[in-house]
C-alpha positions as CSV (number, residue, x, y, z in Angstrom):
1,X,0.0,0.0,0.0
2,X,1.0,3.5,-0.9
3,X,2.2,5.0,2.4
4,X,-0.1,8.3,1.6
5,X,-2.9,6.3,1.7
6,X,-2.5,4.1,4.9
7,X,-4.4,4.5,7.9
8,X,-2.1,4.4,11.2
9,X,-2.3,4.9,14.7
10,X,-0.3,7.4,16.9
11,X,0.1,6.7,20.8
12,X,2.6,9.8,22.2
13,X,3.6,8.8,25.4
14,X,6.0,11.1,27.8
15,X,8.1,10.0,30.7
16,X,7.3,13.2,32.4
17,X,4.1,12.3,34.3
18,X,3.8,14.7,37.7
19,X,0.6,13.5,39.4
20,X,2.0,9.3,38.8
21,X,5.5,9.2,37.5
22,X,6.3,7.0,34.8
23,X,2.4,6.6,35.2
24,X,2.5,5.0,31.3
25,X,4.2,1.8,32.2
26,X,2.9,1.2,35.5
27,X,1.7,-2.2,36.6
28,X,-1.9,-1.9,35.4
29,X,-4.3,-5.1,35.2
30,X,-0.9,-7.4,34.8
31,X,0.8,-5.2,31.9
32,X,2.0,-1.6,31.9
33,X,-0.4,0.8,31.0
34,X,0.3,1.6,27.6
35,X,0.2,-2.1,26.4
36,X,-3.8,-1.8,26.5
37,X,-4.3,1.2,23.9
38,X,-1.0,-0.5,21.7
39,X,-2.5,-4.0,21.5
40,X,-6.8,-2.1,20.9
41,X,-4.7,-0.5,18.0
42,X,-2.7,-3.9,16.8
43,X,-5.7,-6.3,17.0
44,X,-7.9,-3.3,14.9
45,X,-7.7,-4.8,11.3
46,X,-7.9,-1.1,9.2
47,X,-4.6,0.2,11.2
48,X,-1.8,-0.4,8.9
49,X,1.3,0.7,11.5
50,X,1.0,1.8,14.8
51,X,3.6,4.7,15.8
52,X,4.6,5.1,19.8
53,X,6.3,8.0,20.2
54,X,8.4,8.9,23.5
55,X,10.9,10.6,25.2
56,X,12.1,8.0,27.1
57,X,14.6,5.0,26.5
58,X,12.9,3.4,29.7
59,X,9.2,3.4,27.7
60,X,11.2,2.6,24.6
61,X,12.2,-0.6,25.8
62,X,9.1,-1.6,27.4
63,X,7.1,-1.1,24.4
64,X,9.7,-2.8,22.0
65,X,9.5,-5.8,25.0
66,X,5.7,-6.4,23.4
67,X,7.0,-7.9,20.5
68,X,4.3,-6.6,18.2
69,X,5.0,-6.6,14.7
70,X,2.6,-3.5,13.7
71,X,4.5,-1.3,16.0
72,X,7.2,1.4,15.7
73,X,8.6,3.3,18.7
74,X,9.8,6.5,17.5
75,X,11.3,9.7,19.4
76,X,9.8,13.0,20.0
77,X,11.2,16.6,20.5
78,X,12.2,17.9,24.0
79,X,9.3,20.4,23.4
80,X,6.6,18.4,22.4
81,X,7.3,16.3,25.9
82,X,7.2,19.2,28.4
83,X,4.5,19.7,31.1
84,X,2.7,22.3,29.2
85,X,3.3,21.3,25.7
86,X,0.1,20.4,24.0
87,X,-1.1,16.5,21.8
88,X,-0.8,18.4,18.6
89,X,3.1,19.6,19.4
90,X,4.0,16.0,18.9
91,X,1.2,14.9,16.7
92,X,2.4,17.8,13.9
93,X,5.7,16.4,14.4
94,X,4.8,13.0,13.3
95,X,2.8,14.3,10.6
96,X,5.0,16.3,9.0
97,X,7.6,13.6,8.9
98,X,5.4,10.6,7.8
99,X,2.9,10.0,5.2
100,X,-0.2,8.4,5.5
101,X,-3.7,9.1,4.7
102,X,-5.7,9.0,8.1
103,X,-4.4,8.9,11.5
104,X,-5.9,7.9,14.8
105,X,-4.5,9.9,17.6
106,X,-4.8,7.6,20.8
107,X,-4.2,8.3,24.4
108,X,-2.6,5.8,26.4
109,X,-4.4,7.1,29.6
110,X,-7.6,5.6,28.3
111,X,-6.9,1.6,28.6
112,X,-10.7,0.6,28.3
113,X,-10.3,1.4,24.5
114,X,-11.0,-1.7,22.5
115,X,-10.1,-2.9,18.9
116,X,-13.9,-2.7,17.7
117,X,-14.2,1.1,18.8
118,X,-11.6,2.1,16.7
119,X,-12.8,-0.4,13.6
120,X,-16.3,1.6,14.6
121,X,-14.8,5.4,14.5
122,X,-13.2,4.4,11.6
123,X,-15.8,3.2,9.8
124,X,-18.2,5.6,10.8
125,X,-15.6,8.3,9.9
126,X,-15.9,7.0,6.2
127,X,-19.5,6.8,6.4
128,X,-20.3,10.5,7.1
129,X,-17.1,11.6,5.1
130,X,-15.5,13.6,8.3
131,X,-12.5,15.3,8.1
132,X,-12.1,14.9,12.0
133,X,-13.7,13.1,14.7
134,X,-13.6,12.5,18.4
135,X,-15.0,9.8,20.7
136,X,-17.7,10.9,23.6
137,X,-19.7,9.2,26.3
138,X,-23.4,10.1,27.3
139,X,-23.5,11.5,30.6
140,X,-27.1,12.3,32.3
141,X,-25.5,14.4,35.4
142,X,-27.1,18.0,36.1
143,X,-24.9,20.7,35.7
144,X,-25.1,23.7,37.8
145,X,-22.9,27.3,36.9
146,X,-22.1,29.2,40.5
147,X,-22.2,33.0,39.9
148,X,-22.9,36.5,42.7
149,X,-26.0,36.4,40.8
150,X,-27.9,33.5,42.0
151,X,-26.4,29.9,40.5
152,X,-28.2,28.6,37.4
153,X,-28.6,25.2,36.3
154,X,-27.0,25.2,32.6
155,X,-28.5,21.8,31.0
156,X,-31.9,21.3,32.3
157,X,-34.9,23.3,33.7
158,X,-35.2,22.4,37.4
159,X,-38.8,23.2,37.1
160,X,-39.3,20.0,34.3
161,X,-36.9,17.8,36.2
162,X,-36.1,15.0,33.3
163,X,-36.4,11.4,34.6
164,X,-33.6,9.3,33.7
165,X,-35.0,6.8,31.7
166,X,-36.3,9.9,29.8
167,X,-33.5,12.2,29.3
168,X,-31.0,11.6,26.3
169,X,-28.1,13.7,28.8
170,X,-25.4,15.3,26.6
171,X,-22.2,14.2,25.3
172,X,-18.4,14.4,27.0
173,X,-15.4,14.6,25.0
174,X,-14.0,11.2,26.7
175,X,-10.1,11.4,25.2
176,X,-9.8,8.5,24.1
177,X,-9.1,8.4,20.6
178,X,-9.3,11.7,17.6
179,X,-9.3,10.3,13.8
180,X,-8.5,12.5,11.1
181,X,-6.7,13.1,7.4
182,X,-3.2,14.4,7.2
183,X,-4.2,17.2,5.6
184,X,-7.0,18.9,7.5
185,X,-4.4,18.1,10.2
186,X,-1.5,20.2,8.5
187,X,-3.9,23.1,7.3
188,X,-5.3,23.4,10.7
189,X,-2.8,22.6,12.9
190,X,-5.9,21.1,15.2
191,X,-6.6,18.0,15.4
192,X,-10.5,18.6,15.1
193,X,-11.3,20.8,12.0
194,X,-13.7,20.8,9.4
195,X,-16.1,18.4,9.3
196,X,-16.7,17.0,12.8
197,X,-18.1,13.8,13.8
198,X,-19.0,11.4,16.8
199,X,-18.2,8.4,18.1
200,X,-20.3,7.8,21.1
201,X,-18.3,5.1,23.2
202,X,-19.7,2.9,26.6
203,X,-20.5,4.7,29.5
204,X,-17.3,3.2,31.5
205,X,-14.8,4.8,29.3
206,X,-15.7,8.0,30.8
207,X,-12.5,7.8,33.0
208,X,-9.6,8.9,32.0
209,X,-6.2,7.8,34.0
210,X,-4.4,11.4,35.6
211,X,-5.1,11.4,39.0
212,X,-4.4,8.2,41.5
213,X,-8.2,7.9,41.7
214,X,-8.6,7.4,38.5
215,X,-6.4,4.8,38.1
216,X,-8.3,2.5,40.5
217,X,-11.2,3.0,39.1
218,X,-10.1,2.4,35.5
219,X,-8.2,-0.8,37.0
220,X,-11.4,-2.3,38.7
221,X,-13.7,-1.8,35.0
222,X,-10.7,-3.0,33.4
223,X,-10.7,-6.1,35.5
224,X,-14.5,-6.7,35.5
225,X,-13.7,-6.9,31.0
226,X,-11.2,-9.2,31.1
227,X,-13.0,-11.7,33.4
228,X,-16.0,-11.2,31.0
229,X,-13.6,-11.1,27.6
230,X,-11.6,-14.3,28.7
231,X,-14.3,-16.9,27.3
232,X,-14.6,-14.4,24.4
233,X,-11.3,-14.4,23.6
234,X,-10.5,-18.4,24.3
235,X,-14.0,-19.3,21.3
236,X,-12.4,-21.1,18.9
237,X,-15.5,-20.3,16.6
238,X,-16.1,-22.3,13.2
239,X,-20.3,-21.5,12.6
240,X,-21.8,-18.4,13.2
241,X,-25.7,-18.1,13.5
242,X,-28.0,-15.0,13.2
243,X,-31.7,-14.5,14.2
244,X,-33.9,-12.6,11.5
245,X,-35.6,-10.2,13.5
246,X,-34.6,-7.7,15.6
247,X,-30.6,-8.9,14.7
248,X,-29.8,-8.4,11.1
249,X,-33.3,-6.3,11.1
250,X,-34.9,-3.4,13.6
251,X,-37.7,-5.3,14.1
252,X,-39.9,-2.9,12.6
253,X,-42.8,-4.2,10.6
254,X,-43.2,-2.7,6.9
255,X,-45.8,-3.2,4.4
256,X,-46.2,-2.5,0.6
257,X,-49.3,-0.5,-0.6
258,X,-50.2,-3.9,-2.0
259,X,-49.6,-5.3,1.5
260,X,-46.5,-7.3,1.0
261,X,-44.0,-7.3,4.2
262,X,-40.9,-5.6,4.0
263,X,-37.4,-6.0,6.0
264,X,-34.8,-3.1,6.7
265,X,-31.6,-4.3,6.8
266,X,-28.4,-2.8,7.5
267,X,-25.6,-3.4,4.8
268,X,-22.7,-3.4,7.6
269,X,-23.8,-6.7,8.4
270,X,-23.0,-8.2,5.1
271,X,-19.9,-6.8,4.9
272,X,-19.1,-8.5,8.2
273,X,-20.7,-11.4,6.8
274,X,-18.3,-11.5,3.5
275,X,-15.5,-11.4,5.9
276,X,-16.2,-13.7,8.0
277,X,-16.7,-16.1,5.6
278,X,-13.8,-15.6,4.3
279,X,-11.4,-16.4,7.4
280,X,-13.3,-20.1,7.4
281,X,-16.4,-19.5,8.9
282,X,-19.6,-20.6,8.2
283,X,-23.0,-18.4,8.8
284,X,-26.3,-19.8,9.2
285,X,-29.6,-17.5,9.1
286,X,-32.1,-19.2,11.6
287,X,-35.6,-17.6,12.0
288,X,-39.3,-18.8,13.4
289,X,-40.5,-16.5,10.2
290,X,-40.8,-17.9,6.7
291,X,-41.3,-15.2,4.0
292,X,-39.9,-14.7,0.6
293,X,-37.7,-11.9,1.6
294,X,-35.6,-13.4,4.3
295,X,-34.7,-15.9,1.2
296,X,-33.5,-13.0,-1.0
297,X,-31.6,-11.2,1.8
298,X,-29.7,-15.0,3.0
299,X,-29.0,-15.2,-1.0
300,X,-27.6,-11.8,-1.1
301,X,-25.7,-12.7,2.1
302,X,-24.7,-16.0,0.1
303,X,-25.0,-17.5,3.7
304,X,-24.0,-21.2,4.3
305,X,-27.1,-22.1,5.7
306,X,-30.9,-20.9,6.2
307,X,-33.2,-22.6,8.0
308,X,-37.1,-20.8,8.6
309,X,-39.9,-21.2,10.1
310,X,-38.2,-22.8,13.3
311,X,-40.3,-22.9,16.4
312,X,-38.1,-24.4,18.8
313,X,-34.2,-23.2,17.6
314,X,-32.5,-25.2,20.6
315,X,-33.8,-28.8,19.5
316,X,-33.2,-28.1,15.8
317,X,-29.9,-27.3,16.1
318,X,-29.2,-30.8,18.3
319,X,-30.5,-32.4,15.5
320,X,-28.5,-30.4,13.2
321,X,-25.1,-30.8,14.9
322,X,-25.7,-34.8,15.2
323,X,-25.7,-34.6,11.3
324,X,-23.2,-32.2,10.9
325,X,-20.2,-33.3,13.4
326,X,-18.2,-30.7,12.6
327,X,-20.1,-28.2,14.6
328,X,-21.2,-28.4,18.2
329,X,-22.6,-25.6,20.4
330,X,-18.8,-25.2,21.7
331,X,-17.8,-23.9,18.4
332,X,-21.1,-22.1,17.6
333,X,-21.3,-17.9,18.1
334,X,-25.0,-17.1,17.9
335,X,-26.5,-13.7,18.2
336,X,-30.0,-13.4,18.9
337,X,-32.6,-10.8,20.7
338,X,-35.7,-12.5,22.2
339,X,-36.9,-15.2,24.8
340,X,-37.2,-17.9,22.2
341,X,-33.4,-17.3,21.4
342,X,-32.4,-18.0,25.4
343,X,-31.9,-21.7,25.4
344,X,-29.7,-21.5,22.4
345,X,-27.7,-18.0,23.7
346,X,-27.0,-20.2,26.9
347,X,-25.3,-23.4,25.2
348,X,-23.0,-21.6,22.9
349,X,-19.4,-20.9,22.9
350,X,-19.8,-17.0,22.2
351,X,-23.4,-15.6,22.8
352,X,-24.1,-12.1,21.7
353,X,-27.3,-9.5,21.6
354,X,-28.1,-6.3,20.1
355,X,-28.2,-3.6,23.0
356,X,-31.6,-3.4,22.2
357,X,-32.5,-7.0,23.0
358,X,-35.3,-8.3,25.5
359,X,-33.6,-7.8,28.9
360,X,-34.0,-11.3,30.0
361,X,-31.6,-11.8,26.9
362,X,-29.4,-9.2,28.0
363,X,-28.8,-10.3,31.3
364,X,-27.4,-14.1,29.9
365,X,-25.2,-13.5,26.6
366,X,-21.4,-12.9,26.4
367,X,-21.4,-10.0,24.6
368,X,-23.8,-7.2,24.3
369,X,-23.2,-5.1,21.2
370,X,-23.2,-1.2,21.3
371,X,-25.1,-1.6,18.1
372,X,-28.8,-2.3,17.9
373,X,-31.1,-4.9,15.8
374,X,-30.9,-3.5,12.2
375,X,-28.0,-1.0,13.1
376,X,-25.0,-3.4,12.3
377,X,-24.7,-5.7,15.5
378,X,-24.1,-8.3,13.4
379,X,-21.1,-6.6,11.5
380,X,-19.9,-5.8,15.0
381,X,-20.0,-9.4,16.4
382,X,-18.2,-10.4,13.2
383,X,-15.2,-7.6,13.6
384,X,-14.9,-8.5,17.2
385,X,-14.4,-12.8,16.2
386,X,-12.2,-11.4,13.6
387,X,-9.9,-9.7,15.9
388,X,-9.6,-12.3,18.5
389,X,-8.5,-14.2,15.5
390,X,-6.1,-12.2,14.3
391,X,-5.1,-12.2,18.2
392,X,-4.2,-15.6,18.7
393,X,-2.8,-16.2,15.3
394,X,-5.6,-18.0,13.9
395,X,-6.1,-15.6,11.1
């Protein structure tokens, strides 16, 4: 690939840390700090290279002690590495001495970043034709301004108190990770210019790691992830099965003027699909409906398997996997969203659900996307299999 076109990843990381020295490869969760954000960027199949750029020999050797192929330690100006020096001092640096089409500006103080947000900015990046974009969190706190006037409350009316449940909150800028071209980045000298867009990320990666408090509670969510990613990441998965409804559609119900249903579906998904099948895995399409466009959609898909109009999912696939001895439920990721889905969701080796997905479903599966049914869970599902593939050298 033509370096002017490649997308990498920049990770600037000082030795100068005041409030926890050397802060960046500090014992956190089992590894030094910065190995989290390095190996989100590795495992994340669109980065091409992945720069780390320090001041210190100490953090030089620690990161080159990884041993991961994608990534380049380089060095970084006296300036750019001061107390009061800003990201951009160093990111211009880089820029202006590398080529590459899009870069993803990530901050090692942010360890709950995963490989599928960055596949997800990335993508959605593309999608809205950006020239920047940043990555927030939702936050539905009440903020008050204290003034010698009287104080005022600045997001909300105190007299129409919103109810949680009811209130879409605002968006915080959550540091994690910037995207944007070379060139807005040169012209602007900013690394958010021109067309701006959003990534909205989980509600844990809120925290950021500068104070001492900070790090604990970064280490504990980090800690509750990994117990919940290690039978993710240990799936060895060779059949992958999708519900109809409410998965690789919204759920929504859609008729014809002359009355014929009609399915929205999101065409993330197949792209996730194509790839997927192409690292070896088979994809099934398994539905209690039976209508003519589920058919077309599975042919477009070119899945391996549909099977529709299946009442009870759990006791078809026994009988399936009795006739087809290379699956079994231990090799088997399935992503569903309703009750009828549960006894199969329990029995697999990787279960998934839309965030929108019946609670009850919610409350059982592996992994709960941050997509919903129609919105490209499936694609999600599939980039997250493909990275823990890429992770243990499968793929």
């Amino acid at each position: 690939m033509e370096k002017s076109l490649r997308t990498v990843a920049f990770i600037p990381v000082r030795g100068g840390s005041k409030s926890i020295p050397l802060k960046n490869i500090n014992d956190f969760c089992g590894k030094p700090l910065v190995y989290w954000t390095i190996r989100a960027a590795v495992t994340c199949l669109e980065i091409d290279e992945v720069y780390v750029a320090t001041d210190s020999i100490e953090i030089k050797n620690v990161v080159e002690s990884f041993g991961f192929d994608k990534v380049k330690v380089i060095g970084r100006s006296a300036e750019s590495a001061t107390d009061t020096a800003s990201t951009e001092t160093a990111l211009l640096e880089f820029a202006t001495s590398e080529l590459f089409g899009k870069v993803v500006l990530i901050q090692a103080t942010s360890p709950l970043l995963e490989a599928i947000d960055i596949t997800s900015a990335l993508e959605k990046f593309q999608e809205e034709r950006a020239d920047s974009l940043l990555t927030v969190v939702r936050q539905k706190r009440f903020i008050w301004v204290d003034s010698p006037e009287g104080s005022i409350a600045t997001n909300y009316n105190p007299f129409k108190r919103p109810r949680r449940q009811e209130w879409e909150g605002y968006l915080v800028e959550n540091g994690a990770l910037y995207i944007m071209n070379r060139e807005s980045l040169l012209s602007s000298r900013c690394r958010l210019s021109g067309k701006i867009s959003l990534y909205e990320m989980s509600e844990d990666t809120y925290f950021e790691i500068d104070e001492p408090t900070d790090w604990v509670i970064a280490e504990r969510l980090k800690m509750l992830r990994l117990k919940k990613n290690s039978k993710l990441d240990s799936a060895k998965i060779k059949l992958l099965i999708s519900d109809v409804d409410g998965v690789l559609t919204d759920a929504g119900m859609y008729y014809s003027t002359d009355g014929q249903e009609l399915k929205k579906f999101n065409t993330r998904d197949g792209k996730g699909i194509e790839l997927v099948k192409k690292a070896g895995i088979k994809v099934m399409l398994l539905t209690a409906e039976d209508i003519e466009v589920v058919r077309n959609r599975a042919n477009k898909l070119k899945a391996d398997y549909l099977f529709m109009g299946i009442k009870d999912k759990k006791k078809f696939l026994e009988q399936f996997f009795e006739q087809n001895h290379e699956y079994s439920f231990a090799t088997t990721a399935y992503i569903g969203d309703d009750v009828n889905d549960l006894d199969c969701l329990k029995l697999v080796g990787l279960s998934a659900a839309p965030k929108d997905a019946h609670y009850s479903v919610l409350r059982e599966v592996d992994y709960i996307c941050k997509t919903g049914g129609g919105q490209g869970c499936v694609r999600e599902l599939c980039d997250h299999i493909l990275q823990v593939e890429v992770k243990n050298g499968l793929w």
